[in-house]
N, C-alpha and C positions, 0 to 999 in steps of 0.2 A: 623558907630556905634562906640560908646565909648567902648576903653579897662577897663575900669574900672569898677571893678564888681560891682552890685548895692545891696542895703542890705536891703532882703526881707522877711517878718515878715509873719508867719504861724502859724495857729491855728491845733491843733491838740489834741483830747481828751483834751480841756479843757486846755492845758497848750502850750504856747507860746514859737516859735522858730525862731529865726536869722539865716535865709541862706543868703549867699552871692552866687551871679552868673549872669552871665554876662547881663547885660540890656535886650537884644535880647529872650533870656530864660527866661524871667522873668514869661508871663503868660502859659508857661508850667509846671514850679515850681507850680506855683499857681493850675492848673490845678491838675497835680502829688499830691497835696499838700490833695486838696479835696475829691479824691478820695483814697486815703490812708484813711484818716480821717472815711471818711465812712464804708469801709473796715472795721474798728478797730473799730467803732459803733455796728456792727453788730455784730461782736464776740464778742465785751465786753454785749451786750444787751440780746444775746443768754446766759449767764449765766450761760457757763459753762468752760469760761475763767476767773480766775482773776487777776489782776497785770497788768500796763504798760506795763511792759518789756516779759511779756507771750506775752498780746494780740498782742505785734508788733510783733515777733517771728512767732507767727499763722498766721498774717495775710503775711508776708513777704514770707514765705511756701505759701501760698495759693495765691497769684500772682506770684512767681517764679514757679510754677508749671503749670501753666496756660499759662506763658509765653513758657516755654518749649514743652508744647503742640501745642501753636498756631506755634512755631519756627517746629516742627518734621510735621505738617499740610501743613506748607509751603514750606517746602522740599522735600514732597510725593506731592504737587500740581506744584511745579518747574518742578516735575521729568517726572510727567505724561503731564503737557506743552509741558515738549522737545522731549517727544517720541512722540507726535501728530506732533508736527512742524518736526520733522525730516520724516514723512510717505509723512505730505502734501509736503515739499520738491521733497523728492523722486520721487514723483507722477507728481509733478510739472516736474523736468526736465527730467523724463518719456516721458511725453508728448511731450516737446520740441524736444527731440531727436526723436520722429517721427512725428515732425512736424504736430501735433494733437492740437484740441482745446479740451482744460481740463474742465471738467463740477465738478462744485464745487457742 
């Protein structure tokens, strides 16, 4: 892949932005790009935001908080993973140590 970052044009409420980043990322920008956009449709459409610089504000709150949620989900689903694998462990060389067949 080229180092050279590629220069990638974005619609966003109706007004046009120049990112730069790397070739490789490009259709995640794009991706990131659209989904922001929509995001900011919705709150600007819902009419009870007004301004640019609100609606991005609102909408940046309301993915960074959903991100933190999905992050503290994933943390409490790690947690609860590893104390199930640490039981079937247990259980596992339970077994082995008397020489038992383990019934899953």
């Amino acid at each position: 892949m080229s180092d050279t970052p590629a220069r990638v044009s974005v619609r966003i409420l109706e007004k046009e932005y120049q990112i730069s980043c790397p070739p490789e990322e490009r259709s995640a920008l794009l991706d990131s790009a659209e989904f922001l956009n929509a995001r900011m449709r919705e709150i600007r459409d819902g009419g009870k935001v007004v301004g640019l610089d609100r609606i991005a504000v609102i909408a940046a709150l309301n993915m960074a908080n959903e991100l933190l949620r999905i992050r503290q989900s994933d943390t409490h689903l790690e947690s609860e993973v590893g104390g199930r694998l640490r039981i079937l462990r247990e259980r596992v060389e339970s077994a082995l140590e008397k020489g038992q067949q383990l019934e899953l």
